[in-house]
Backbone as JSON, one array per atom type, in Angstrom:
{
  "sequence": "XXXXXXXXXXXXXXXXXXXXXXXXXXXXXXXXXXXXXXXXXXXXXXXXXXXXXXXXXXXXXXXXXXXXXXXXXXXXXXXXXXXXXXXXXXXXXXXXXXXXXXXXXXXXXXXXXXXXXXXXXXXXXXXXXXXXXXXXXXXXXXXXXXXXXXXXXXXXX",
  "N": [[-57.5, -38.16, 9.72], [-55.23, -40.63, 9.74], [-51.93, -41.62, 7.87], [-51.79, -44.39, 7.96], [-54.09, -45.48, 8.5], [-55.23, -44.46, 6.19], [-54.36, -46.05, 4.42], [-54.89, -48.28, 4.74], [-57.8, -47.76, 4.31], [-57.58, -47.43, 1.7], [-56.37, -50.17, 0.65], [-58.34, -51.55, 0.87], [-60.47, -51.26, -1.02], [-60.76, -53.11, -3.24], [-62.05, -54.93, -2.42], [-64.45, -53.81, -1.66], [-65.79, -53.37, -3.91], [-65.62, -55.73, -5.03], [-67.83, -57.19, -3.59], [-69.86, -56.12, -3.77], [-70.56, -56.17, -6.43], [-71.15, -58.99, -6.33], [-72.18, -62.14, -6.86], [-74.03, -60.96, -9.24], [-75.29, -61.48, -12.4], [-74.73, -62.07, -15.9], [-76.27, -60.3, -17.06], [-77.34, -58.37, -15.42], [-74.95, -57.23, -14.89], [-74.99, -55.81, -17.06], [-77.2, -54.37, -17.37], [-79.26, -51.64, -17.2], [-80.82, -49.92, -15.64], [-81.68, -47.47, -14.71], [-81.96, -44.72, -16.77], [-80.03, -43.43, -18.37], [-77.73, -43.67, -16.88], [-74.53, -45.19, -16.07], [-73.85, -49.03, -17.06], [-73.54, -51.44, -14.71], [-71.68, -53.03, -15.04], [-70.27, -51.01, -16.76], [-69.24, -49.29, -15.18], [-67.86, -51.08, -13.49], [-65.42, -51.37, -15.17], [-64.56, -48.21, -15.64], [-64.23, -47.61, -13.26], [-61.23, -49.44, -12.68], [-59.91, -48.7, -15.28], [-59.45, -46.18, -14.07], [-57.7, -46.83, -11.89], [-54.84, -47.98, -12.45], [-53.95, -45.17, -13.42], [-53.72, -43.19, -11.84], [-52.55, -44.47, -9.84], [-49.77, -44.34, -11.69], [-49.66, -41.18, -11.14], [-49.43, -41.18, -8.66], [-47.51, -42.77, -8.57], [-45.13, -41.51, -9.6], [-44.95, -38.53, -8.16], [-44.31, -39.75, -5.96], [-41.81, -40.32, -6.61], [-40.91, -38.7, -8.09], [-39.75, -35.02, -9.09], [-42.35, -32.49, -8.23], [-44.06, -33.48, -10.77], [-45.85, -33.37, -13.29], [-48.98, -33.92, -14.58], [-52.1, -35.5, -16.03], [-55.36, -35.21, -16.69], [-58.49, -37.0, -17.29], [-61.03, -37.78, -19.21], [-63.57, -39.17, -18.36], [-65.88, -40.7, -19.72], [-65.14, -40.47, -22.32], [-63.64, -42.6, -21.95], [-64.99, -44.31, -21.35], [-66.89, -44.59, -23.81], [-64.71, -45.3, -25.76], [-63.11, -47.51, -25.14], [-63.9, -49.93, -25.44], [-66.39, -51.29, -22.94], [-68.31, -52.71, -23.17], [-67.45, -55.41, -23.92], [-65.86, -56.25, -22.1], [-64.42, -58.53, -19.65], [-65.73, -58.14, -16.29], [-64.73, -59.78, -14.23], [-61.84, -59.96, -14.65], [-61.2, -56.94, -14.84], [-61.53, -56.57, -11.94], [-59.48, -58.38, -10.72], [-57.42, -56.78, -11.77], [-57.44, -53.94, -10.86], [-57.29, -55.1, -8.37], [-55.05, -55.96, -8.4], [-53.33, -54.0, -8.72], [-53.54, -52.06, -6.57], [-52.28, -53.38, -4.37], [-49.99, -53.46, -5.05], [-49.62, -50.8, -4.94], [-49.96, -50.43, -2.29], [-48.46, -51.85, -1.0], [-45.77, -49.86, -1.45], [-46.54, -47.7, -0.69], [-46.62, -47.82, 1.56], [-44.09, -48.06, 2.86], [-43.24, -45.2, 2.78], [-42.28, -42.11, 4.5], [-43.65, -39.92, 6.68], [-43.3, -37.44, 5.91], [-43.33, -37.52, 3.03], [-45.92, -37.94, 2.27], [-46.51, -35.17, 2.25], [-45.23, -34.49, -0.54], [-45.51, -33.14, -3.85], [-47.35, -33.31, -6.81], [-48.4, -31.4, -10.05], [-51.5, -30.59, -11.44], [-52.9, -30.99, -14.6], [-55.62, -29.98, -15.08], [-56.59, -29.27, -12.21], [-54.72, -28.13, -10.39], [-51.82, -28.46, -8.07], [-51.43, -30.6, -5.95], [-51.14, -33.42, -3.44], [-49.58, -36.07, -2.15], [-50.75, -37.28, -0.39], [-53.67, -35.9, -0.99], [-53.9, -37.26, -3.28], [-54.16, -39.84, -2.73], [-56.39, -39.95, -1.01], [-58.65, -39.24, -2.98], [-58.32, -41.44, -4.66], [-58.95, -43.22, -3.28], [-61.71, -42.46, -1.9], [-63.02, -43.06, -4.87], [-63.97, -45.27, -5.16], [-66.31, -46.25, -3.24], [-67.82, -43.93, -3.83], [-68.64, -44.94, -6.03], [-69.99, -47.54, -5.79], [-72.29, -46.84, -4.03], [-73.31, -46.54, -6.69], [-73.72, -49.32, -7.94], [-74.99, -50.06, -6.05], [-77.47, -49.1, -6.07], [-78.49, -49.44, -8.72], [-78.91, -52.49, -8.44], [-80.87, -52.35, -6.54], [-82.63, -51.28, -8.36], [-82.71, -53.21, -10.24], [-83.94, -55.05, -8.89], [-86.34, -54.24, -7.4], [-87.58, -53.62, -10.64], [-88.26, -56.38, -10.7]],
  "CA": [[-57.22, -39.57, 9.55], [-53.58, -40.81, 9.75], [-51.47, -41.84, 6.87], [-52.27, -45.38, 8.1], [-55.93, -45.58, 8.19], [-55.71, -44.02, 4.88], [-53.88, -46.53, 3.11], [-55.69, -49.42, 5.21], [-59.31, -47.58, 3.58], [-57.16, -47.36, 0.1], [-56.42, -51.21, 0.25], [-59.79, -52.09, 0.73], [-61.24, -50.58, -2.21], [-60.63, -53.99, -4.2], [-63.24, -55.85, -1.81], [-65.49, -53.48, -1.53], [-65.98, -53.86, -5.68], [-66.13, -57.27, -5.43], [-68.78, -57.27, -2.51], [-71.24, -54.95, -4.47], [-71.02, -57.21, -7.62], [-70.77, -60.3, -6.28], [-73.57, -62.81, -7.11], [-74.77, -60.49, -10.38], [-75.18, -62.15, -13.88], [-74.15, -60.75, -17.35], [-77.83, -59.48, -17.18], [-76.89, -57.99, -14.08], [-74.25, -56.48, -15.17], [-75.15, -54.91, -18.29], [-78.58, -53.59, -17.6], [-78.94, -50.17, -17.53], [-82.23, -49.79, -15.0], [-81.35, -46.1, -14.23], [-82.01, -43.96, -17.4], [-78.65, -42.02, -18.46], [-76.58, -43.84, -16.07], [-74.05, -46.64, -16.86], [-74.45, -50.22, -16.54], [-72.34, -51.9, -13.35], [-70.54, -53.86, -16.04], [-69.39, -49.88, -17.31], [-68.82, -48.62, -13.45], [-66.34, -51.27, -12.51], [-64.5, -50.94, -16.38], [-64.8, -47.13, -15.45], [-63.1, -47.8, -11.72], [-60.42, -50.31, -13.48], [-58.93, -47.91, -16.12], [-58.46, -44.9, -13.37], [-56.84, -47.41, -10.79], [-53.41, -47.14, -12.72], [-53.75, -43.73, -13.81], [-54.17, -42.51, -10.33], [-51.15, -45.66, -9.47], [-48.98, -43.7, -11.99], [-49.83, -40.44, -10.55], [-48.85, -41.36, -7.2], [-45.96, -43.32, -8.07], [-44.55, -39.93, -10.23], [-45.32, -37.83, -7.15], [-42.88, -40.03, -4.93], [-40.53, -40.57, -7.4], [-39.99, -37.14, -8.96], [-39.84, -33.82, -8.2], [-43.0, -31.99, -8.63], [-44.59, -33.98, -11.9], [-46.93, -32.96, -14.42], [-49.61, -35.15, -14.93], [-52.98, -34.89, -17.17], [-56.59, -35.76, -16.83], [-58.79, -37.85, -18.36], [-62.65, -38.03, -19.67], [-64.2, -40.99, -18.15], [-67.02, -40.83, -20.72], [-64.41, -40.89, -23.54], [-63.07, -43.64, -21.7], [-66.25, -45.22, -21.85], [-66.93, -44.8, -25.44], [-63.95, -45.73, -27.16], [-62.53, -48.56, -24.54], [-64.94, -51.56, -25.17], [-66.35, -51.49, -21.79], [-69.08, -53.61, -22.98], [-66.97, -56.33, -24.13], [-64.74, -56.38, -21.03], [-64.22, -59.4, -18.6], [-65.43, -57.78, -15.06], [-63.35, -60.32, -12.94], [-60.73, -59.68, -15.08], [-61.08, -55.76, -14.41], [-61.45, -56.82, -10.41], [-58.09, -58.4, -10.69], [-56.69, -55.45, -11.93], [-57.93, -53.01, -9.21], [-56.9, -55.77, -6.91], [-53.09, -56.3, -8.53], [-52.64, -52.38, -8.68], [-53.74, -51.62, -5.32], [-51.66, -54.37, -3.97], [-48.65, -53.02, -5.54], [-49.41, -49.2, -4.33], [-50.28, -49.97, -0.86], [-46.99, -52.21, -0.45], [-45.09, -49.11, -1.81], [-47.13, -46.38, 0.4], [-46.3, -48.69, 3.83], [-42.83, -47.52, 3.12], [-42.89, -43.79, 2.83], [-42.44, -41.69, 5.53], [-45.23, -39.28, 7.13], [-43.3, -36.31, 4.7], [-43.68, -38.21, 1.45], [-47.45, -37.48, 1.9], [-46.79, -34.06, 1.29], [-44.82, -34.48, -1.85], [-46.67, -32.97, -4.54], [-47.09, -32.57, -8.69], [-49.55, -30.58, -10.57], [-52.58, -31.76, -12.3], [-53.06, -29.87, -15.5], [-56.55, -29.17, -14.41], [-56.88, -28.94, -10.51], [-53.35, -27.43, -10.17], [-50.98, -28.76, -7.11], [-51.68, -32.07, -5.51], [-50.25, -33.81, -2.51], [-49.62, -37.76, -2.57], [-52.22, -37.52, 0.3], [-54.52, -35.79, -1.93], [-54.25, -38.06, -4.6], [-54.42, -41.18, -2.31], [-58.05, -39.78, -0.53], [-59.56, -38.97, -4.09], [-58.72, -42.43, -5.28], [-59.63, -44.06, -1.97], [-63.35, -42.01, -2.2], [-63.43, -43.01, -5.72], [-64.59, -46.4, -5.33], [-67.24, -46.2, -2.52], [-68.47, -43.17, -4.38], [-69.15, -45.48, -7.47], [-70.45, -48.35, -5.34], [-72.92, -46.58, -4.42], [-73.74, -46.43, -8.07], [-73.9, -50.1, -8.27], [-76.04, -50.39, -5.08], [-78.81, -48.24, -6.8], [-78.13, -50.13, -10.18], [-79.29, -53.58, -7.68], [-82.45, -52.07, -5.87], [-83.58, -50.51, -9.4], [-83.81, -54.45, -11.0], [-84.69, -56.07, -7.65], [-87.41, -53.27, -7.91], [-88.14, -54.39, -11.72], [-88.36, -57.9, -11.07]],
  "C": [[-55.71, -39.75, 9.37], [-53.4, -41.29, 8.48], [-51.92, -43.42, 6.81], [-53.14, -45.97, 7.67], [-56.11, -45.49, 6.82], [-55.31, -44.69, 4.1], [-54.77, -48.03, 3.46], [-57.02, -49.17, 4.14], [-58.91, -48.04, 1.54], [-57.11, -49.06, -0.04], [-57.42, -51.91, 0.38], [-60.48, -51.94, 0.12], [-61.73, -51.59, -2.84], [-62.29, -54.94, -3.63], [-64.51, -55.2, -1.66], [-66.68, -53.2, -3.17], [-66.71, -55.43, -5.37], [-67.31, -57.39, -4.83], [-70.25, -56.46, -3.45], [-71.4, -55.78, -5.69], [-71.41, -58.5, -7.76], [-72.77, -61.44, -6.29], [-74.43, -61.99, -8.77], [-74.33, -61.63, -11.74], [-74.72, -61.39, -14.68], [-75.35, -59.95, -17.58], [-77.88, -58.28, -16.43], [-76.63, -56.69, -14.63], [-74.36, -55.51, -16.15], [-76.16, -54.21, -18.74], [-78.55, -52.25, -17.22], [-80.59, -49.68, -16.84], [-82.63, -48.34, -14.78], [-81.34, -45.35, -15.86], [-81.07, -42.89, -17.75], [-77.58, -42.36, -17.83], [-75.93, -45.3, -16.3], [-74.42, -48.21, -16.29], [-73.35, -50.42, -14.91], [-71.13, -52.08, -14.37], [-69.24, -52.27, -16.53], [-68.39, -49.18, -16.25], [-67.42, -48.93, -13.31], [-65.33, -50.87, -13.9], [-63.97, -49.52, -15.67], [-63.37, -47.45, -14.04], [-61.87, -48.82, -12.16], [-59.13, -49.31, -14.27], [-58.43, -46.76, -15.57], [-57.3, -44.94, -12.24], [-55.1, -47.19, -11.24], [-53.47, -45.98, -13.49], [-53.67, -42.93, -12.43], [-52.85, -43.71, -9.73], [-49.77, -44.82, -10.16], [-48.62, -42.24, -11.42], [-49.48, -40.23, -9.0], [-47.47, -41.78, -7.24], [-44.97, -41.72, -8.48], [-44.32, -38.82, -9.21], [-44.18, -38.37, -6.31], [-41.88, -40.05, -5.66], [-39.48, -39.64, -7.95], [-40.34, -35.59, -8.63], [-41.03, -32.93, -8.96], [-43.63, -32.33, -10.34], [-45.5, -33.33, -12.75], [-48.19, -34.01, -14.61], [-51.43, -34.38, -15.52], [-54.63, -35.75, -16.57], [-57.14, -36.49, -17.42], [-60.09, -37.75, -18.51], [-62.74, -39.21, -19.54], [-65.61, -40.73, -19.12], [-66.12, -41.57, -22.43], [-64.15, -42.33, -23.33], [-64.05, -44.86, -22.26], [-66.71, -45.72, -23.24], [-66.07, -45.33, -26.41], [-62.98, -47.18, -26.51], [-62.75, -50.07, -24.27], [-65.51, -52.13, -23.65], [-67.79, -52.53, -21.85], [-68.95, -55.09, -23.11], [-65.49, -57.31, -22.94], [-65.29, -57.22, -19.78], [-64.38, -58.53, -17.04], [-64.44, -58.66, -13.51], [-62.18, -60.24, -12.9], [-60.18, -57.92, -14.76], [-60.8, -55.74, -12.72], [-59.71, -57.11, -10.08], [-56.88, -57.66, -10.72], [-56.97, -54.67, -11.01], [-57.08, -53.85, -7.93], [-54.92, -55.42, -7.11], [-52.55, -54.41, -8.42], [-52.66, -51.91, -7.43], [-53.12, -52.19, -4.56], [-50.34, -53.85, -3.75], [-48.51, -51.81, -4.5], [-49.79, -49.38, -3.02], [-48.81, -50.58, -0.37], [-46.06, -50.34, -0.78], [-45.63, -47.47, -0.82], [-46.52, -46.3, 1.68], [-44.93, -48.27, 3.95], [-42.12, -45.96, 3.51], [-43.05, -43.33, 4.43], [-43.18, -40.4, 5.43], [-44.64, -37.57, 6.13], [-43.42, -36.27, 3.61], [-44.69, -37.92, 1.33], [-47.53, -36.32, 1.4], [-46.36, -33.78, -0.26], [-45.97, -33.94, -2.62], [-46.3, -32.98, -5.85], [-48.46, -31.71, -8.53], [-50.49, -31.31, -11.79], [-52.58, -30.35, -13.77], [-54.44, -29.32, -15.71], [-56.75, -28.7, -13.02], [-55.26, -28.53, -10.05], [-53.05, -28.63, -9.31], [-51.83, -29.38, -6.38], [-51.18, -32.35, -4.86], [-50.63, -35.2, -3.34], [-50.95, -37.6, -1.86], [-53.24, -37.63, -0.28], [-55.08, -36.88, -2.53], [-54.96, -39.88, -4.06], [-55.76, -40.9, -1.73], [-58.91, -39.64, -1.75], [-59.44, -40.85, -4.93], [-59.55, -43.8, -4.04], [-61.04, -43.67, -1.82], [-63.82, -42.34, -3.36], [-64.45, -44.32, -5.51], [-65.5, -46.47, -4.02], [-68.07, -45.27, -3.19], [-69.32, -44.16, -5.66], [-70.1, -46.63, -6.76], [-71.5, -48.34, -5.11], [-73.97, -46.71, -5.83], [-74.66, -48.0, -8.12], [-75.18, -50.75, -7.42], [-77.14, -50.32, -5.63], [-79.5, -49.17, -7.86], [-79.4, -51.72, -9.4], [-81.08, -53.3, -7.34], [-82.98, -51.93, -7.03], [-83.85, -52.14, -10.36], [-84.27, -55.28, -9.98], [-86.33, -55.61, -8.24], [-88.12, -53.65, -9.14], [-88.67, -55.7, -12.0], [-89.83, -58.58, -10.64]]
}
């Protein structure tokens, strides 16, 4: 896939959120139909708080020479970040305004900037590429989630 395509799939992430939520209630959102698995309402929170961590991570990568950068526990995230008390259009916005930012700032680099790399302090050495296909799979991967989440109270109803 070209550098192109890949930032075209990356700026589409924001809609393809909205599209999977769109029409749910706070009932919706916060039901938990799936046994062990989070609500939607936790998903998009979840996809929200890694959008600039994965925005910083990229920008660090073009910016500086070989970076450092750290992981995170999306569970922790979950637990200690009020994700039940959190505005999802307001999280949408965010995804949207970050992705906005990093795709204007991608459209500029040239096709060797992709290789730039840092190091993760778990998964070692990283390209930008890298980092831009793992956050660009993140959110279809989760969507999924939310799809499931849909059929399983259609299913209940």
């Amino acid at each position: 896939m070209s550098h192109v395509d890949l930032i075209e799939q990356y700026a589409a992430g924001p809609k393809l959120i909205a599209q999977a939520v769109s029409g749910m209630s706070d009932d919706d959102l916060n039901a938990t139909p799936i046994i062990g698995k989070w609500s939607t309402r936790q998903v998009v929170c979840h996809l929200a708080d890694f959008e600039p961590v994965y925005a910083d991570r990229m920008k660090r990568v073009i910016a500086e020479d070989r970076p450092t950068f750290f992981g995170g526990d999306p569970n922790e995230f979950a637990a200690r970040l009020a994700y039940e008390q959190r505005d999802v259009a307001e999280e949408l916005r965010l995804i949207e305004v970050v992705r906005a930012q990093m795709t204007r700032i991608l459209r500029t680099l040239a096709v060797e900037d992709f290789q730039r790399s840092g190091v993760h302090s778990e998964d070692g050495p990283m390209t930008l590429e890298t980092l831009i296909q793992r956050i660009t799979k993140h959110v279809p991967h989760h969507v999924a989630f939310i799809d499931e989440k849909r059929n399983a109270i259609k299913a209940d109803s």
